[in-house]
Kinemage of the C-alpha trace (Angstrom):
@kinemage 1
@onewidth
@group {chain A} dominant
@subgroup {mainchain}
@vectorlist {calphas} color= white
{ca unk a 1} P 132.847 111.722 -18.011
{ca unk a 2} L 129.875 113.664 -19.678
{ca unk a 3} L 126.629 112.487 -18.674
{ca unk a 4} L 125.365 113.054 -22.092
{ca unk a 5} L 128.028 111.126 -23.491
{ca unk a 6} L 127.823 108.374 -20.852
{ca unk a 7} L 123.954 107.978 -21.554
{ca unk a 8} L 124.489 107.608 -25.389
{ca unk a 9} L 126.936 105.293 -24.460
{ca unk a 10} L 124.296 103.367 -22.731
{ca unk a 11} L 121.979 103.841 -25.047
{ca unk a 12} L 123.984 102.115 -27.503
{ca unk a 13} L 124.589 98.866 -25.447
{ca unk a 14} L 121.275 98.661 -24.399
{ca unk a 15} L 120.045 98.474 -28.356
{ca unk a 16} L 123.378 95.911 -28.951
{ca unk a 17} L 121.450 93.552 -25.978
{ca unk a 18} L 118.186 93.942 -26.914
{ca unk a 19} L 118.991 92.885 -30.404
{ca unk a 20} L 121.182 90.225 -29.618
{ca unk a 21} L 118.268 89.173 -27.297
{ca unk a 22} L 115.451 89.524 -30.706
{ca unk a 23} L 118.137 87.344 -32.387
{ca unk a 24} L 117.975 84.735 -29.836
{ca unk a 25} L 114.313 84.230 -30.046
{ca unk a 26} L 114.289 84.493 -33.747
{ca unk a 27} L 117.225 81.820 -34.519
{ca unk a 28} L 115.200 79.466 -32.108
{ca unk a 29} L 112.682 78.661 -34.263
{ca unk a 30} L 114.617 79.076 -37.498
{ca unk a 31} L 116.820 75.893 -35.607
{ca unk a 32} L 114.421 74.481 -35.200
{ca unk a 33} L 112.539 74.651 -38.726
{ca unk a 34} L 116.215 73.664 -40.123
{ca unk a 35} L 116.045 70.450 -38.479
{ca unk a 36} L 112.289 70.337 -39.356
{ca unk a 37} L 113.587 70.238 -42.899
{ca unk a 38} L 116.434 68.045 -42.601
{ca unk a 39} L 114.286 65.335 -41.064
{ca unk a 40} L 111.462 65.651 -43.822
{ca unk a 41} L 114.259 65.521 -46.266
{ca unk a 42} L 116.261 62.049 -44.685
{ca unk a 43} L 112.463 60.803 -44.519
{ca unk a 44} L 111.441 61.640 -48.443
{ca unk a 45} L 115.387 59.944 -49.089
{ca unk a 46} L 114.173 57.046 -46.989
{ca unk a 47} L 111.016 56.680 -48.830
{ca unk a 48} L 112.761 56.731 -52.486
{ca unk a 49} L 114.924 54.194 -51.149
{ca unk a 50} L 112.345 52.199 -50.375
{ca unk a 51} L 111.107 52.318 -53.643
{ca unk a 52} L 113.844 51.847 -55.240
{ca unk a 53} L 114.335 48.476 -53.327
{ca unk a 54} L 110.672 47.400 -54.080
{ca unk a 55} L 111.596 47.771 -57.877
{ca unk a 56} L 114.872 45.968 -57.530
{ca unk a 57} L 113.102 43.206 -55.365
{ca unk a 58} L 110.237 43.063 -58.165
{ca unk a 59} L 112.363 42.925 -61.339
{ca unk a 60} L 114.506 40.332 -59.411
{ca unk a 61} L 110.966 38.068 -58.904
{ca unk a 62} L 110.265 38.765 -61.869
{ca unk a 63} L 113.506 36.846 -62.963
{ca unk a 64} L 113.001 34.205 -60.463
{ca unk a 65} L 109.571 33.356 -62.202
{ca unk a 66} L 111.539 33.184 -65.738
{ca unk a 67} L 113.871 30.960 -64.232
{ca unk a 68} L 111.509 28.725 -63.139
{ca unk a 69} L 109.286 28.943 -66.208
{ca unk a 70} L 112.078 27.893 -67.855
{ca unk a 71} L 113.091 24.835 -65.904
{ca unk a 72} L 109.868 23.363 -66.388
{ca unk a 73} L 110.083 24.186 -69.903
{ca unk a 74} L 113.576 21.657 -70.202
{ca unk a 75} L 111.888 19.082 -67.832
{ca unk a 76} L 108.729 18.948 -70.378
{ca unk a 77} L 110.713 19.194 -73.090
{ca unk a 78} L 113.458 15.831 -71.949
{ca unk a 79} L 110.669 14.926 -71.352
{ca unk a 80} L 109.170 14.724 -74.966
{ca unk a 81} L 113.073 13.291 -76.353
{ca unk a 82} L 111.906 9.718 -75.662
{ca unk a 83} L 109.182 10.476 -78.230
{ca unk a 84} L 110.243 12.369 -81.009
{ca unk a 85} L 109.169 10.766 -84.316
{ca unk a 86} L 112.466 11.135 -85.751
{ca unk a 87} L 115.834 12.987 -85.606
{ca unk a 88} L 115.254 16.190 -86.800
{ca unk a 89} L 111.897 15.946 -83.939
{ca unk a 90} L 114.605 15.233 -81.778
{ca unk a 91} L 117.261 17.748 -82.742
{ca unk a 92} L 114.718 20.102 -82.635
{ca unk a 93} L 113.974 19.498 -78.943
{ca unk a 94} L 116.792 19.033 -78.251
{ca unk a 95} L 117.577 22.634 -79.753
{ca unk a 96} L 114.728 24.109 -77.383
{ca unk a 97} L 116.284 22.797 -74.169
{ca unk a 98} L 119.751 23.458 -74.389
{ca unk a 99} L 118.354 27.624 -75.878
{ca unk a 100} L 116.046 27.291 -72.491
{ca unk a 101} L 118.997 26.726 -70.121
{ca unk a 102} L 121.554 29.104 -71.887
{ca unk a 103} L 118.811 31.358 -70.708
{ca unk a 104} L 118.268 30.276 -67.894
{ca unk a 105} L 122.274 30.585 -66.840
{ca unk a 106} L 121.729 34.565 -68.088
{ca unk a 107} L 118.747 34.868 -65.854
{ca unk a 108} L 120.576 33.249 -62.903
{ca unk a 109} L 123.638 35.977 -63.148
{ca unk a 110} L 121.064 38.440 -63.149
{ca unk a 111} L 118.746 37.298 -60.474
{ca unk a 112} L 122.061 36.600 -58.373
{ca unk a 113} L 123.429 40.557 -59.079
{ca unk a 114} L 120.190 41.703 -58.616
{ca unk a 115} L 119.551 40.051 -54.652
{ca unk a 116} L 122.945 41.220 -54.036
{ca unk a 117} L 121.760 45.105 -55.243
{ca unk a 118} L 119.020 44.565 -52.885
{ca unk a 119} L 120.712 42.706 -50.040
{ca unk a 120} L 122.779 46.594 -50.122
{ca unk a 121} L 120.439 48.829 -50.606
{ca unk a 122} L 118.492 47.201 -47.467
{ca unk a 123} L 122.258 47.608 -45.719
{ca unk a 124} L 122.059 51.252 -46.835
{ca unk a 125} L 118.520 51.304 -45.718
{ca unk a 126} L 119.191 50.635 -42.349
{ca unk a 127} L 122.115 53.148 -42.061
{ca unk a 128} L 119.633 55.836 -42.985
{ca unk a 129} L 117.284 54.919 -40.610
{ca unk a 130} L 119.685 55.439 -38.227
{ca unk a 131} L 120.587 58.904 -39.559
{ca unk a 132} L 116.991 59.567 -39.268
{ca unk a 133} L 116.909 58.462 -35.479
{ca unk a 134} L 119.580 60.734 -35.192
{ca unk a 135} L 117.903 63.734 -36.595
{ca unk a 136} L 114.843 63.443 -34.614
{ca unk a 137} L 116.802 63.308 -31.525
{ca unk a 138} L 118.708 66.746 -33.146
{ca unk a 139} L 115.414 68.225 -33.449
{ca unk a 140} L 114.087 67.419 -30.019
{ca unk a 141} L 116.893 68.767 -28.155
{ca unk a 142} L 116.897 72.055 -30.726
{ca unk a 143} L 113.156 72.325 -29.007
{ca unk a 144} L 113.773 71.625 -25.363
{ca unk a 145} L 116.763 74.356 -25.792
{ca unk a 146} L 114.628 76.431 -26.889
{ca unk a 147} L 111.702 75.842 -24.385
{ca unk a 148} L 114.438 76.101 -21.387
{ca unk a 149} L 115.382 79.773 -23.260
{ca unk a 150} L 112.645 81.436 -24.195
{ca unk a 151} L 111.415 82.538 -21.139
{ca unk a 152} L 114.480 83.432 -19.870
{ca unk a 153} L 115.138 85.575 -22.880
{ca unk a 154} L 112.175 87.256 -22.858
{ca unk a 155} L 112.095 88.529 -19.230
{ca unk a 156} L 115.416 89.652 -20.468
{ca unk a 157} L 113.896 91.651 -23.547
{ca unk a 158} L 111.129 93.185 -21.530
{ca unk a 159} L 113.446 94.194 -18.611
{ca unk a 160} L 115.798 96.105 -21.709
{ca unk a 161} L 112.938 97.548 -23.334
{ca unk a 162} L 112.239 99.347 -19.982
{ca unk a 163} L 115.889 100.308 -20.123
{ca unk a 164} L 115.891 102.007 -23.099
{ca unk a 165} L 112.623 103.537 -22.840
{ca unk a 166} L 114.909 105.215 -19.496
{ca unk a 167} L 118.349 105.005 -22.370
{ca unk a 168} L 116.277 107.511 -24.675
{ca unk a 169} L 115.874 110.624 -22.475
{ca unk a 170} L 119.355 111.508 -23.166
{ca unk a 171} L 117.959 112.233 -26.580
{ca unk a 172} L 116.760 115.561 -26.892
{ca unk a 173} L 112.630 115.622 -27.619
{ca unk a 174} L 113.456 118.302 -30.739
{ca unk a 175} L 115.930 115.302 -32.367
{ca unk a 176} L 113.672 112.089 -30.973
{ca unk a 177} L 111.878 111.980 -34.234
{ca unk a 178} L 115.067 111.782 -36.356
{ca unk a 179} L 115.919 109.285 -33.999
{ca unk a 180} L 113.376 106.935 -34.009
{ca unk a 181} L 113.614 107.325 -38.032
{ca unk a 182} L 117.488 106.301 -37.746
{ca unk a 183} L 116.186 103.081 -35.258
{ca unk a 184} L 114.323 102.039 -37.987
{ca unk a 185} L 116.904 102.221 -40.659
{ca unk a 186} L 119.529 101.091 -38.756
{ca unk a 187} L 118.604 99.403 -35.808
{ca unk a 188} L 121.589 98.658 -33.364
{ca unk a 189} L 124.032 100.953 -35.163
{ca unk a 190} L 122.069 103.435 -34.792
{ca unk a 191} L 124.879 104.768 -32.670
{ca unk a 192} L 128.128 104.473 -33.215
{ca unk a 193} L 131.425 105.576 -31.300
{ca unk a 194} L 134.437 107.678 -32.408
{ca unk a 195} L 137.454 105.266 -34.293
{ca unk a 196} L 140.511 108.213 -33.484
{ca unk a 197} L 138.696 110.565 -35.611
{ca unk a 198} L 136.351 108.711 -37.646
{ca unk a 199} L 133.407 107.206 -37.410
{ca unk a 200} L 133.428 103.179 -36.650
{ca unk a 201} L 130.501 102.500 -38.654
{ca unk a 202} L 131.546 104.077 -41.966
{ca unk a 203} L 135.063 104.869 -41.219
{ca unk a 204} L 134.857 108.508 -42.985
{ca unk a 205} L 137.130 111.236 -41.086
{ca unk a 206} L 135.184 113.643 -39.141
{ca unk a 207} L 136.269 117.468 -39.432
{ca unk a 208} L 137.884 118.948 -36.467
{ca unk a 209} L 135.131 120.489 -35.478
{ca unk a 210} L 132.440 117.542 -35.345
{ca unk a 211} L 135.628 115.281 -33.351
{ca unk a 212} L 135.568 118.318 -30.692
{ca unk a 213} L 131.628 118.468 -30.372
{ca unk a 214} L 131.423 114.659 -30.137
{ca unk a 215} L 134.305 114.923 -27.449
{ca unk a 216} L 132.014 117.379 -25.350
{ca unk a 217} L 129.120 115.441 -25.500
{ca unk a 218} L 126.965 117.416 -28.423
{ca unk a 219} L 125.122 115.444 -30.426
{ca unk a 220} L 126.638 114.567 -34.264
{ca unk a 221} L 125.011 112.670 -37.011
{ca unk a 222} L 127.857 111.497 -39.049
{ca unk a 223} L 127.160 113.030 -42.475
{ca unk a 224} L 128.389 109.973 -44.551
{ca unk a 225} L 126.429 107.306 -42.579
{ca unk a 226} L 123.659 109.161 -40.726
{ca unk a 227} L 124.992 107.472 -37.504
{ca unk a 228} L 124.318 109.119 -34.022
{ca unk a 229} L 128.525 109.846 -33.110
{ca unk a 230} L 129.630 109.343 -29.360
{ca unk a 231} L 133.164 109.265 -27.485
{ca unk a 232} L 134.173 106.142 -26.549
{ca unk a 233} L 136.262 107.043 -23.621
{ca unk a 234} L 134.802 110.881 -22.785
């Protein structure tokens, strides 16, 4: 095996493990800001629930008080029957009580459906109380993951960055420039190995020549993709 071959090799897979290390310690706290989210967003659905019971709850009181407005409206007004004047006084009242308690049997259907509405939405309340228990549990173990990793990870990242700094001298100092210019485009991919005869990144057919000059360890820069070229098995 060429050594210069072998090293971009390495090169490569050290760049694949640092990065999948950088994405580690990035998707921590983006899990962890997801969750953040989700449990501010069960808490502002909680709170709207709420609400939306404490209006059902008032417009149902506010029932309840018609109701009993009412009934004391038909006991004052039987009351009065026994002196009405004469029988058009008395049709009159008796008019006003029985319009009071056809009312009053509305009101009841709709004080009735309305404790029921809020007798469910408390039900419902209670379930998503429970989904917000859940979340904050979600969330806590997303951060004590994370806490137990992080560390770990990063002694891992430091150890690789030593390992490439060592990875890079099989780049030659006249091409490190270009190099470091193609890191920063392309990060991991930087390099890329032979597929047959074309390269794996952009899958474009190298000429004869190029496949030969990766195969004995020169350096190529695929000309479609700009991708440092290496034999996978040389």
């Amino acid at each position: 095996m060429s050594s210069a071959t072998g090293g971009l090799r390495e090169l490569h897979q050290v760049h694949l493990d640092l990065d999948a290390c950088q994405k580690q310690l990035e998707n921590g706290p983006r899990r962890i800001a997801a969750h953040e989210k989700k449990l501010a967003n069960k808490q502002a659905e909680i709170d709207a629930h709420k609400a939306d019971i404490t209006t059902l709850q008032k417009t149902a009181d506010g029932k309840n008080l018609q109701i009993r407005t009412n009934e004391q409206t038909v006991a004052d007004t039987k009351a009065k029957l026994n002196q009405a004047k004469s029988n058009v006084e008395f049709d009159i009242f008796k008019g006003q009580i029985a319009k009071a308690e056809k009312a009053n049997a509305t009101l009841e259907d709709e004080y009735l459906e309305l404790l029921e509405q809020v007798d469910a939405e408390n039900t419902r309340l209670g379930e998503l109380n429970g989904e917000l228990k859940a979340a904050e549990a979600s969330l806590q173990t997303t951060k004590d993951d994370f806490a137990a990793l992080e560390p770990q990870v990063k002694t891992q990242a430091a150890d690789l960055e030593t390992e490439l700094r060592e990875a890079e001298k099989c780049i030659p100092t006249k091409m490190m420039e270009q190099y470091r210019r193609l890191v920063i485009a392309h990060g991991p991919s930087t390099l890329a190995p032979l597929d047959a005869s074309a390269c794996s990144e952009c899958f474009v057919e190298l000429s004869p020549q190029n496949i030969v000059e990766v195969r004995t360890a020169k350096i190529v820069i695929c000309k479609s993709c700009g991708r440092i070229l290496y034999s996978p098995d040389a």
